[in-house]
C-alpha positions in Angstrom: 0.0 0.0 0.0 2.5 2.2 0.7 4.6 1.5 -2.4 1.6 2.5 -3.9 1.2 5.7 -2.6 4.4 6.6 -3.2 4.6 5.9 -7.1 1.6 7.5 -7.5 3.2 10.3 -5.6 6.0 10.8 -7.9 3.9 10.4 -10.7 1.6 13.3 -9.8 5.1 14.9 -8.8 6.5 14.3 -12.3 3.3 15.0 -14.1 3.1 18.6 -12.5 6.8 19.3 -13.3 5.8 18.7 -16.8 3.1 20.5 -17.3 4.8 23.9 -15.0 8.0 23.5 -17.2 5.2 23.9 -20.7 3.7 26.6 -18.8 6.8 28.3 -17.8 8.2 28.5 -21.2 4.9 30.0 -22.8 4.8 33.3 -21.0 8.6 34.2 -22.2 7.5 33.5 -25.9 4.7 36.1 -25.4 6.5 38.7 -23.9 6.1 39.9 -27.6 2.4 40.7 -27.3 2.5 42.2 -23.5 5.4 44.6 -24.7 3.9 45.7 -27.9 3.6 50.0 -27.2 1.6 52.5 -29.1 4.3 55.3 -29.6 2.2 58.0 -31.0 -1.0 59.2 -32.1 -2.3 62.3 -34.5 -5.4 62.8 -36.0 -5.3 63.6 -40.4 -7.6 64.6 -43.3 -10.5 65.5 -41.3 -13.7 66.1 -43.0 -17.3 67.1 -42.5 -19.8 65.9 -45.2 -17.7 66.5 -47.9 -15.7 69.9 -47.3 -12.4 69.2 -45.9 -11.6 71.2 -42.6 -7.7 72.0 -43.3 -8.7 73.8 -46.9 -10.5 76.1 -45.0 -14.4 74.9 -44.4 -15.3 78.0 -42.0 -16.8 76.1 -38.9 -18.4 79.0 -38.0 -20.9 78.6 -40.6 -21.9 74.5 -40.0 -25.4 75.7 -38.9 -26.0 75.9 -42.7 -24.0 73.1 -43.5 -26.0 71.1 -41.1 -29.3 72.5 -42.7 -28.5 71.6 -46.0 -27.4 67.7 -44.4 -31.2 67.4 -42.7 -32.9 66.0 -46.0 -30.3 63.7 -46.4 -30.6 62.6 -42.1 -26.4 62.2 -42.7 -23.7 64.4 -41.8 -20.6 62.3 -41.6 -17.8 62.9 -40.0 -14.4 61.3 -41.3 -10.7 61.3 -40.2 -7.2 59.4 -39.8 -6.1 58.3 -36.7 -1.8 58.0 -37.2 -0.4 55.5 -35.2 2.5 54.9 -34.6 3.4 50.9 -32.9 6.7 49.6 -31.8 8.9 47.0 -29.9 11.3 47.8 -27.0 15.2 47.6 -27.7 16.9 44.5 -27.3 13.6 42.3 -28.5 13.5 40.9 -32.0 11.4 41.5 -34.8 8.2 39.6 -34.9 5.4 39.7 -38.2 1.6 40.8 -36.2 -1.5 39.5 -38.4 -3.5 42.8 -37.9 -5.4 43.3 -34.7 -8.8 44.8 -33.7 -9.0 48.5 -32.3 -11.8 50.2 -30.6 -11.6 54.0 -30.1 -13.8 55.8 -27.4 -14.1 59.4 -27.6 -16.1 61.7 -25.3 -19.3 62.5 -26.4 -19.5 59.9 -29.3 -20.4 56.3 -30.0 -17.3 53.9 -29.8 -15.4 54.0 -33.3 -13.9 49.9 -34.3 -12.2 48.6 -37.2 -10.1 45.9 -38.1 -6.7 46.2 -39.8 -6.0 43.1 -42.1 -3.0 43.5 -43.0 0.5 42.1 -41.8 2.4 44.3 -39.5 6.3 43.9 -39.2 7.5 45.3 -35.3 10.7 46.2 -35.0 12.6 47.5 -32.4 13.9 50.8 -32.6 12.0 51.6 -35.9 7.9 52.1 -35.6 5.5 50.8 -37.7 3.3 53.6 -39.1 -0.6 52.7 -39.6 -3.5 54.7 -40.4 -7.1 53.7 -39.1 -10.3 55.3 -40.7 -12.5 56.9 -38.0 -16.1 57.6 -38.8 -19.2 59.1 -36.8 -22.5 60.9 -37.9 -23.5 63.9 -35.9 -27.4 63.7 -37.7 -27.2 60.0 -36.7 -27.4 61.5 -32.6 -29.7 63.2 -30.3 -30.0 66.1 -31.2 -28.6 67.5 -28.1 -25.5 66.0 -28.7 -24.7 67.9 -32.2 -23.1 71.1 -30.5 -20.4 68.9 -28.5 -19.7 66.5 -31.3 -19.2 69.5 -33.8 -17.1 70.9 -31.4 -15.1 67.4 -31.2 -14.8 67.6 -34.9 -13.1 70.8 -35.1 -11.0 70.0 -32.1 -9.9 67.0 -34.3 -8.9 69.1 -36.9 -7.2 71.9 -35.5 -5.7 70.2 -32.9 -4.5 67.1 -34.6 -4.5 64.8 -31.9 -7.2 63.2 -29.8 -9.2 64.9 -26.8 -8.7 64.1 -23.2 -10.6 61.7 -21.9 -10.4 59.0 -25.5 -9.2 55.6 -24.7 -7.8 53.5 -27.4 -8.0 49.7 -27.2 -6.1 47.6 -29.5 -6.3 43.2 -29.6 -3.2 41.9 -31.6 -3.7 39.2 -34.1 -1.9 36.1 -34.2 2.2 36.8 -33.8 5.2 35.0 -35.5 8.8 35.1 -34.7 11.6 32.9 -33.9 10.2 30.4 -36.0 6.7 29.8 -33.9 3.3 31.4 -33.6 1.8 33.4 -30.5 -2.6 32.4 -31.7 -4.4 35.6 -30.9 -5.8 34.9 -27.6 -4.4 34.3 -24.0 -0.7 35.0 -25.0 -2.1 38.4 -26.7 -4.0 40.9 -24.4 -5.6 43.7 -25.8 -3.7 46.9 -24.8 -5.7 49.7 -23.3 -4.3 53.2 -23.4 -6.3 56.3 -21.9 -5.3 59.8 -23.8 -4.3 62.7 -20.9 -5.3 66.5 -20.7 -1.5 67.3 -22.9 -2.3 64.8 -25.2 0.5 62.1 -23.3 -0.8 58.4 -24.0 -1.3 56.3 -20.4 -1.4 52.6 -20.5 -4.0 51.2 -18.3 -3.5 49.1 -15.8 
């Protein structure tokens, strides 16, 4: 009996050091996705139905631009969101399958996307991406339209995102040193809150 009890001791023993050394070695392969940074942000090319705030649309005058939109129950409003993403030094290179992004502005709907394409990360040398952002002020309560046009021309002659967005991004599937990290466990989605300078705060 008490042969017994031992083997199956060291079995459970040997069965646990096993599965801890698999689990151990996991985390350091996907030190890639908890270390992926967003460097920057800026905001490009924004527009209001179809006039083009930087060549010159006077905001002033969006009462009548809004007029003119109520027939149509759309006034779109489109920009870029520049970003820039990048690796610490000293890590290696690894290929990112796109990711998902959510972006949450005061005062409007969440914005999400998906890039599909490949992204090469690189230490020392940021990937540069652009992500369509898109929200109608018609498609709102009405009460709402003053603060989002105000968002909209903050976007454009400001260039950067208001205090109080929070950008969330969930890498796709990584590959480097000759495996792949599946989108998932090993790749958290990154959180960062935007401050009242404009600096970019991861969240906790």
């Amino acid at each position: 009996m008490i042969t017994t009890v031992s083997r199956w001791r060291g079995f459970t023993i040997l069965a646990m050091a096993s599965l801890l050394t698999g689990c151990l070695a996991l985390p350091q392969t996907g030190l890639f996705a908890f270390r992926l940074a967003v460097t920057s942000l800026g905001i490009e090319e924004v527009r209001i139905g179809p006039y083009s705030i930087q060549a010159g649309l006077d905001t002033s005058d969006l009462t009548s631009l809004i007029a003119s939109s109520l027939g149509t129950g759309s006034l779109p409003v489109q920009a870029t969101l520049a970003m820039g993403l990048g690796l610490p030094a000293g890590m290696p290179a690894v290929e990112m399958s796109g990711f998902r992004w959510t972006l949450d502005m005061p005062g409007v709907d969440p914005v999400k996307g998906q890039y599909q394409q490949d992204v090469t990360l690189t230490p020392g040398d940021d990937a540069k991406l652009r992500l369509p952002v898109a929200f109608d002020i018609l498609a709102t309560d009405p009460r709402s339209m003053t603060p989002m046009l105000e968002l909209a021309s903050q976007l454009a002659s400001q260039g950067e995102l208001p205090a109080g967005s929070e950008l969330a991004i969930t890498p796709g599937d990584l590959r480097g040193l000759g495996m792949t990290l599946p989108s998932g466990l090993f790749t958290p989605t990154i959180r960062l809150n935007v401050g009242a300078d404009g600096q970019l705060i991861p969240q906790r």
